[in-house]
Every structure is written in C-alpha cells, then in structure tokens.
C-alpha positions as CSV (number, residue, x, y, z in Angstrom):
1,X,24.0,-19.8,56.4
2,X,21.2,-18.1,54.6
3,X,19.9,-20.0,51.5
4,X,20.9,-18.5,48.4
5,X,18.0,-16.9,46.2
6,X,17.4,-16.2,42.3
7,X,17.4,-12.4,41.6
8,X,17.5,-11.8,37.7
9,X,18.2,-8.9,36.4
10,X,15.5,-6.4,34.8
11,X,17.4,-7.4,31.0
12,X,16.6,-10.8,32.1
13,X,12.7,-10.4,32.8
14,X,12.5,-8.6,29.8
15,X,14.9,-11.5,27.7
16,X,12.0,-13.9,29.0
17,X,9.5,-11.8,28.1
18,X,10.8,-11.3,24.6
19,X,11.5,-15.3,23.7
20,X,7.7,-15.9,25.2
21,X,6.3,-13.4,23.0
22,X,8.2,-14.9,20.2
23,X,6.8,-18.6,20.8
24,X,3.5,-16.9,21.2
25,X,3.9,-14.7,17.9
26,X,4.5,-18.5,15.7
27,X,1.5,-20.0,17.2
28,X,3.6,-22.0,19.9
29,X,1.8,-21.1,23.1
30,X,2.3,-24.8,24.4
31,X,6.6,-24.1,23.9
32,X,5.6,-21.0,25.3
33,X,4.0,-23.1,28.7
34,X,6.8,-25.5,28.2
35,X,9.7,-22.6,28.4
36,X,8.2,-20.9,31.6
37,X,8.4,-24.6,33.2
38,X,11.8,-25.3,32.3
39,X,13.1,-22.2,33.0
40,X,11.9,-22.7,36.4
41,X,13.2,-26.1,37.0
42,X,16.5,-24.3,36.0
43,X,16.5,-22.0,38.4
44,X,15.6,-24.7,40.9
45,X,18.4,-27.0,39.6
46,X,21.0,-23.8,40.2
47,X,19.8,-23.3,43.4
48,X,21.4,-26.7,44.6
49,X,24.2,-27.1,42.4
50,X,25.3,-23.4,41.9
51,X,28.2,-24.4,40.3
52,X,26.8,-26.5,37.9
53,X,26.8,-24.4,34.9
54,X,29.8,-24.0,31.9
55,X,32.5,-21.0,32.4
56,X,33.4,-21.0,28.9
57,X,32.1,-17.6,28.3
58,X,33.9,-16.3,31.4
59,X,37.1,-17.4,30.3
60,X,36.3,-16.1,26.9
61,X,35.1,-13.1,27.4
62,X,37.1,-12.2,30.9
63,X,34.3,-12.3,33.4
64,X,35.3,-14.2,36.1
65,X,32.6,-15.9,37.8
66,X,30.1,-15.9,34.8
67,X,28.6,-19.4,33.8
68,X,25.5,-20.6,31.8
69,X,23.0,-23.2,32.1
70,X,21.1,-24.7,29.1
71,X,17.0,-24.4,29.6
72,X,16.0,-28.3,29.0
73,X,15.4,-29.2,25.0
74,X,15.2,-25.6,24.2
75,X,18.0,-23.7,22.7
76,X,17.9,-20.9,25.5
77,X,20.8,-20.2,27.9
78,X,20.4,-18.7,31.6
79,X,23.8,-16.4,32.3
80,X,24.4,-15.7,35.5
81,X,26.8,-15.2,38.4
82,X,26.5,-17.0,41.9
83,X,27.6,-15.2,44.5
84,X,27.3,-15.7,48.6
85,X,23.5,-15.3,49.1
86,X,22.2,-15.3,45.5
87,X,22.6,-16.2,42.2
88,X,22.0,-13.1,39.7
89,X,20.6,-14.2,36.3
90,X,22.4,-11.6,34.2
91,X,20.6,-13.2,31.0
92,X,18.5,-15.6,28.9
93,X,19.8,-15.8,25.3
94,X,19.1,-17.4,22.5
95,X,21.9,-20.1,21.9
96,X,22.0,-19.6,18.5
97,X,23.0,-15.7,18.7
98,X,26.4,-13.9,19.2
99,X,26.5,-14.6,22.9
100,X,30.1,-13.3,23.2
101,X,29.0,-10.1,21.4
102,X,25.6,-9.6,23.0
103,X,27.6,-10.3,26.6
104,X,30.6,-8.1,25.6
105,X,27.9,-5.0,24.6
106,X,26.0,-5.3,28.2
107,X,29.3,-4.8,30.0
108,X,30.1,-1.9,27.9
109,X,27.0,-0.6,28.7
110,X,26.7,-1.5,32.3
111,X,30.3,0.3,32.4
C-alpha cells in the first residue's frame, strides 16, 4: 500500500493565501508564521489519522465523505475528503463564516 499524500485544491492554496494576507494586512505576521505551522502539523496529523476529522458538514450538506479539521488555537477549518491514496483539501475557511453556504456555492459551481 502506497502512503496517502496531501493534494489541496487550487481554492485551497488560494483560501491560505487569503487568511495569510489578512494576518499580514492587521500587523500579525507572527499569527501569520504561527498559521503556516499549524496548518502543516494538520496536514501531518491527517496523514495518520485520516479519519480523524468531524462529518457534520457532510451529513448536513449531503456530501458523503467530507470532514473538517480545526487548525490548532486558530478559528480556521481544513475541509477535505480522504480517499485511497490521498487526502484532497477541498478548503480552509474561516470558522466563523457560512461554511454550509460557502460549501453548498463550490459544489454548485464545481457542477
């Protein structure tokens, strides 16, 4: 068996990007630092425990397989979907937003 890999999804580079530039923007460039790390403790955390993450919003919103992680002591969520040799990061959004809405919007788009 081959070991599963990260592969996020362009939306999700540029989701990073965005809450980066938003730390940056307020002066924060040590939560900026702080993010990046998490983020990638996250993704190393999912990597052994796939399963790990919540399925509320796949229950919710009817997309089977879809669970999210929270990103340490910030209010970030990593979406994503595991699957046989990867897990797909389909997003990183704010906690605080309409994460049903945003979700339900890139499927209608992606459909």
């Amino acid at each position: 068996m081959t070991a599963r890999q990260i592969t996020p999804r362009a939306r999700t580079s540029r989701d990073i990007d965005e809450a980066i530039d938003a730390y940056l923007d307020a002066g924060a460039s040590e939560a900026a630092r702080e993010l990046v790390d998490e983020l990638q403790a996250a993704y190393a955390l999912l990597l052994d425990h796939p399963h790990i993450g919540s399925p509320r919003y796949a229950h919710e919103l009817n997309m089977p397989g879809l669970r999210h992680w929270k990103i340490g002591r910030y209010p970030w969520l990593v979406f994503y979907i595991v699957g046989v040799d990867r897990i797909e990061i389909l997003r990183l959004l704010d906690a605080r937003r309409d994460i049903p809405g945003t979700l339900v919007d890139d499927a209608d788009r992606s459909g």
